[in-house]
C-alpha positions, 0 to 999 in steps of 0.5 A: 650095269647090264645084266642081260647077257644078249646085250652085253654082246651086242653092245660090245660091238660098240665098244670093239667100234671104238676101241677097236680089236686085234685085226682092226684099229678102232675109231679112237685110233682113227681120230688120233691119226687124223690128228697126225694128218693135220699136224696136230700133236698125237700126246697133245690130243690124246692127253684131252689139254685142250679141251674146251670148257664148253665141250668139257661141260657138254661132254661131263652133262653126258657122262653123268646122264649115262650113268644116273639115268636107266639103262634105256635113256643111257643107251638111246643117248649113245645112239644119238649119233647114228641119227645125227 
C-alpha cells in the first residue's frame, strides 16, 4: 500500500517496535512477558481467546479504517498512541 520507498523505511520502525529484531525483543514480546509476570497464561493471551466483544469490535473498527480509508488517515490513526 505504500509506494514511497522513504516511507516504507521509516515506518519499518514501527514495525521493528513491535515485532521487534534480532538484537531487541519488541513490544509484543514485552506484553506476552507481562502476561508471564502476572500469572496469566502465555498460549492463553497469545491466542487472543479472551478477548472482549467490545474490544473485538473496537479493535476489528480499527482495521478495517486502516485499511479503506487513504494512507494519510491510516497512519494518523496508528499514531494516535504516541499522543494518548
Amino acid at each position: 500500500r505504500v509506494e514511497d520507498p522513504a516511507l516504507r523505511r521509516a515506518w519499518r520502525s514501527r514495525i521493528e517496535d513491535h515485532d521487534g529484531t534480532a538484537e531487541n525483543e519488541g513490544g509484543i514480546a514485552r506484553w506476552l512477558r507481562l502476561a508471564d509476570a502476572v500469572g496469566l497464561d502465555r498460549d492463553y493471551v497469545a491466542s487472543a481467546e479472551g478477548v472482549l466483544p467490545a474490544t473485538r469490535f473496537a479493535v476489528d473498527a480499527y482495521v478495517r479504517f486502516v485499511r479503506d480509508e487513504s494512507l494519510l488517515r491510516a497512519v494518523a490513526a496508528s499514531l494516535t498512541e504516541l499522543f494518548a
